[in-house]
Every structure is written in structure tokens, then in C-alpha cells.
N, C-alpha and C positions, 0 to 999 in steps of 0.2 A: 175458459175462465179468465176475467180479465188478472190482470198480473197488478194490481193497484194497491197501495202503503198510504192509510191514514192514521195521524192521531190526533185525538180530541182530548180537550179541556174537560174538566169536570163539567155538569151542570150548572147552569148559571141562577140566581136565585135575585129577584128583583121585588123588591116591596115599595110605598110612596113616598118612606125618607130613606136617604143616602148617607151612608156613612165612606167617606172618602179617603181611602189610604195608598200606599207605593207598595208594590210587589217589585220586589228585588231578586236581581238573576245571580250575582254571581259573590262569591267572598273569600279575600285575599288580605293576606297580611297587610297592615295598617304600614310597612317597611317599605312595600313594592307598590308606590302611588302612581300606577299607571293609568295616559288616558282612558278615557271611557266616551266611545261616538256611537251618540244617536242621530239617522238621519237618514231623509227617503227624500227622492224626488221620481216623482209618477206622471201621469199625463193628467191629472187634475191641475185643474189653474193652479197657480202658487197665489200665495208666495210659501216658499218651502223653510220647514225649521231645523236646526241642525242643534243638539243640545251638548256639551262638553263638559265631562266630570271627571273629577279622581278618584281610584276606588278606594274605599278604605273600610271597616271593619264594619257590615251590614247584618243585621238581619230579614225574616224575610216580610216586615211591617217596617217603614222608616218616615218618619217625619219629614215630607221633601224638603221644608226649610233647614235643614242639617245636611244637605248633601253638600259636596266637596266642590263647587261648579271651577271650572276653567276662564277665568277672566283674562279680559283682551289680547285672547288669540289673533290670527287674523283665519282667516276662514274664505276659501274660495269655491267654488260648482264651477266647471268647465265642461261642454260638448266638445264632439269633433270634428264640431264645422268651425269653431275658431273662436265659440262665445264665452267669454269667463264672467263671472256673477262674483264681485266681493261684497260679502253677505254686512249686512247691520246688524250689530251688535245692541238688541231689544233690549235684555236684561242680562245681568249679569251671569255669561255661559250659556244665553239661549241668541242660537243667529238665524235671521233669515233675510231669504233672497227679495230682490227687488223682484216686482209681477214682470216689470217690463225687460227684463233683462234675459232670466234664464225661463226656460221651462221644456216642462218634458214631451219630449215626440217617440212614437216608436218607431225603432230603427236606428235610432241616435245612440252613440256610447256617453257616459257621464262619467266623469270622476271628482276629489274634493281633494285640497289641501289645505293643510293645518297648519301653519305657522306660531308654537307656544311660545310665551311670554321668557321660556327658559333654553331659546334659543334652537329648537329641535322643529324639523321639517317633516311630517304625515300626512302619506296622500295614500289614495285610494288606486286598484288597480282598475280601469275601466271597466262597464260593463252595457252591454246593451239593455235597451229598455224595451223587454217585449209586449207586445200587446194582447191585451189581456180579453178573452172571449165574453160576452155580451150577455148577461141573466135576463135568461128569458122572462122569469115569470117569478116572484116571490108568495106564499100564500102560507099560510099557519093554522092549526086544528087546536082546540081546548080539550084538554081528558080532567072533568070533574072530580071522575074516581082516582085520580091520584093529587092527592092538597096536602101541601103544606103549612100548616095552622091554617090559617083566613086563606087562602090563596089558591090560585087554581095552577096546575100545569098546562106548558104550550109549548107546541111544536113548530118552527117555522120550516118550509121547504122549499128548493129552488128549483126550476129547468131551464138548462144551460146548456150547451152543444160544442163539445169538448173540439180545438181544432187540431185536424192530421197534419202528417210530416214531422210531428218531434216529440221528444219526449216530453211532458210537463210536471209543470214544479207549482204548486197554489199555498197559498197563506190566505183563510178568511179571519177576516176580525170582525166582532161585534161591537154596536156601539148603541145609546139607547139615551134619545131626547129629553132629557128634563131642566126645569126652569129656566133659562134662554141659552143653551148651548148644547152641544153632542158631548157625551162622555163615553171615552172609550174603554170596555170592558175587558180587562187585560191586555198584553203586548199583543198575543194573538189569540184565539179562539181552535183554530184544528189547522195543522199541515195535511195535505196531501198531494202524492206523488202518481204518475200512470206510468208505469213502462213499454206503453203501446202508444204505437205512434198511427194510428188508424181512423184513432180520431173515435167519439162516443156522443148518446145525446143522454143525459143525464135526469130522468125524469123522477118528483119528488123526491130527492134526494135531501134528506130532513141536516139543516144546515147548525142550529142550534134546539137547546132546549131548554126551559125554566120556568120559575113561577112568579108570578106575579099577581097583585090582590086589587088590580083597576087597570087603568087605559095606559100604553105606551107605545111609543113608537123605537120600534128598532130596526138600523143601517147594517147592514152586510154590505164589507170589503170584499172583494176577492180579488189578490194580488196575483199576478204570474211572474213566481221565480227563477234567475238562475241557477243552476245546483246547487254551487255554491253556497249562494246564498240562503238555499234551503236544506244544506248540510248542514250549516251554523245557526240556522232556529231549531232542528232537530239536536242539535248539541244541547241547548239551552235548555231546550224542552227538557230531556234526559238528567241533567243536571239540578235541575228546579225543583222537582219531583222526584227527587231521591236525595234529602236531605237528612242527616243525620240526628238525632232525638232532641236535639238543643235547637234545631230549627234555622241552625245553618248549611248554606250549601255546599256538598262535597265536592269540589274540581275538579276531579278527576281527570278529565281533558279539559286545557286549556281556553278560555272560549274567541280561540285567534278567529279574528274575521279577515275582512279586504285590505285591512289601514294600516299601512308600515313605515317604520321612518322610512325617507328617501334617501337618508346616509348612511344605516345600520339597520340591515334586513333581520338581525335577529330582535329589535325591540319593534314591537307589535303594539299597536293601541287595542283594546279591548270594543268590542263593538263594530257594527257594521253598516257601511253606507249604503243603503239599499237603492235599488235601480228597478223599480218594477211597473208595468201597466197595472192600470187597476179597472175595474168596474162594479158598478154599486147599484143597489136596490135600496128599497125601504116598504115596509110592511107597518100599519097600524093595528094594533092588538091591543082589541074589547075583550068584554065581557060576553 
């Protein structure tokens, strides 16, 4: 029996309007306005974005125009062949890198530092960017017999050929095309972990599931994590979904990622810079 730890998302439920709102991970005294970094650099072109908040008293629906954002940090992406990327400052607390500057190769380590407006230095501890195994084949099936209102359910599935010599770490995300852009369905969609290093080939392995009541197109991620980094989405995950009856989240464990001052190892930014290969499919689902 293989030795493998997955956890999944609820079902996802998709109809032809959108209603758009922020799921929020974590909630902390409105006292302790510690950073908050979001940010990934993968081997997809860039240009890559890095987002910076303060946390402050959330529930788990928020109006993004009321978040705390972090203005005129300075923000840098370094490898460790010698290249640093100081990022442009889009909008206020969103940075991203030049295309021509930085980008992700596997086998390279990355890391980021922060420079805040209030004089404190957070950087990330390096990490390699491993590369991420190849979807073989994406394809999806319709079950009639189970609707919700107008709508039918679907199932998408991947085959993928899992690679030996280590142990692995995956993140998929869903994402699903409408009106002229990608929107992404949750932070992520299911963690999964192997403790076999032998390597697998992964056939129909049902990736997501929902309804939907006409035509869509939906993207599968599949990132491959370092541990770490995939201790600290299972932290989140944990956390998220064990919220207390007011519909806040209980902390229980802290949700420290990679991101520390460089002067004072016990203050931690919240969030994490993630370092991961990725590889992506896309599936169209009729009727």
C-alpha cells in the first residue's frame, strides 16, 4: 500500500455569473499588525507578483478594497547565480518583477527581501525550485444523476507519472476562464504528499469536482513543494477549516512561514514565499 496524505477542498460549484469575494486565512489581534507576504516565483514566464499586507481584524468574507496593503516597501527576488530583481511597485502593496530580469529555472535557489517604510529588513530563507512532473493527459466525465438545481456534475481527471528518488510535496490549484481573464478558485484546491520515493504513474486520478450549468474552461496547477512549504499550506488548511461559530479563525499554531526579520529572528512576517515548479493542463467542459 502506497504510504500517500491527501487533502481536498470542498467541492467546487460553478454557475454563469460570478459572484467575487476574498477568503481569508488567518485572524490576529488588530494590536499585532504584522507583515502579511504573498508570493511565488515558478518556471512560468513572469513577470512574478508579490502582494504585502497588514493583518488586522478579518473575517472569513472581506471587501479586498479594505485590506491593510503595505506601501512603498522596497522589495527584491534574488537567485544564486548573482541575479537580483528590484520589483515595481504596480499598485499600492502589489510588486512585480521585470520579465527580463528574474525568472524561475529549476535547480536554482530564490529568495526575497523586504525593506518596510518603518525601517525593518524581511527576507526569505532560500529555496530550490524543483521541477515539477508533466500532466500527461487531462479529461473529465458528466454524472446527470447528481444536479444541483439547473446544473449537472463533472469530474476532471489527470495521468501523470510521479518522479523517483524523493520524496514529493504537490499543491493543485484550480482556476476557470471567464469573461477575458483566469480566476483563481481558492488559494489552493488539495495538498498532496508520497512517502515513497519509487516513483508512480498516476492513472485517472479525479483532480477536482463541481457543477456547472453550460460551457467552461478549467486550468489545473500542479505545483511541487518543498516540505516546508507544504507544512505551512497544511497549517493553513487546518486552521481555515476549524473556525469557531462567529466565523473566525482559531490560531492555534501560528501560521510562521520562510520570512524573518534579518535583525530579529523572533519577528516573523506571516506568509510565505513560495519557490515552486509548476505544470498545467486545461480541459474544456460541455454539456
Amino acid at each position: 500500500m502506497r504510504n500517500k496524505y491527501i487533502f481536498y477542498f470542498p467541492v467546487l460549484i460553478l454557475f454563469s455569473n460570478f459572484s467575487c469575494t476574498k477568503t481569508i486565512n488567518l485572524d490576529l489581534p488588530e494590536t499585532d499588525p504584522r507583515l502579511v507576504v504573498e508570493g511565488i516565483i515558478s518556471n512560468d514566464s513572469g513577470p512574478y507578483t508579490v502582494k504585502l499586507t497588514r493583518t488586522q481584524k478579518y473575517s472569513f468574507i472581506l471587501d479586498t478594497n479594505k485590506m491593510n496593503y503595505e506601501k512603498g516597501a522596497i522589495v527584491m527576488i534574488s537567485d544564486n547565480e548573482g541575479i537580483t530583481d528590484t520589483l515595481k511597485e504596480i499598485s499600492t502593496g502589489i510588486f512585480q518583477t521585470h520579465k527580463e530580469k528574474i525568472t524561475g529555472q529549476a535547480g536554482r535557489s530564490y529568495h526575497i527581501d523586504i525593506f518596510t517604510n518603518d525601517g525593518k529588513h524581511y527576507k526569505s530563507r532560500p529555496e530550490v525550485l524543483l521541477a515539477s512532473p508533466e500532466i500527461d493527459s487531462i479529461y473529465f466525465d458528466r454524472d446527470y444523476s447528481d444536479r444541483y438545481e439547473k446544473s449537472f456534475r463533472y469530474n476532471v481527471y489527470i495521468d501523470w507519472n510521479e518522479p523517483k528518488g524523493r520524496i514529493n510535496y504537490y499543491m493543485f490549484v484550480v482556476s476557470f476562464f471567464w469573461g477575458s481573464s483566469w480566476h483563481q478558485q481558492y488559494e489552493f484546491n488539495f495538498l498532496m504528499s508520497d512517502n515513497l520515493e519509487t516513483g508512480y504513474f498516476y492513472k485517472k486520478m479525479r483532480a477536482v469536482s463541481g457543477y456547472t450549468n453550460g460551457y467552461i474552461i478549467l486550468k489545473l496547477d500542479m505545483y511541487t513543494l518543498q516540505k516546508n512549504n507544504f507544512d505551512f499550506w497544511n497549517i493553513m488548511f487546518s486552521q481555515k477549516y476549524n473556525s469557531d461559530i462567529s466565523g473566525y479563525v482559531n490560531n492555534t499554531v501560528p501560521l510562521v512561514g520562510n520570512i524573518f526579520n534579518a535583525n530579529n529572528p523572533d519577528d516573523y512576517a506571516i506568509g510565505y514565499f513560495q519557490v515552486s515548479g509548476v505544470s498545467s493542463a486545461q480541459v474544456f467542459i460541455n454539456r
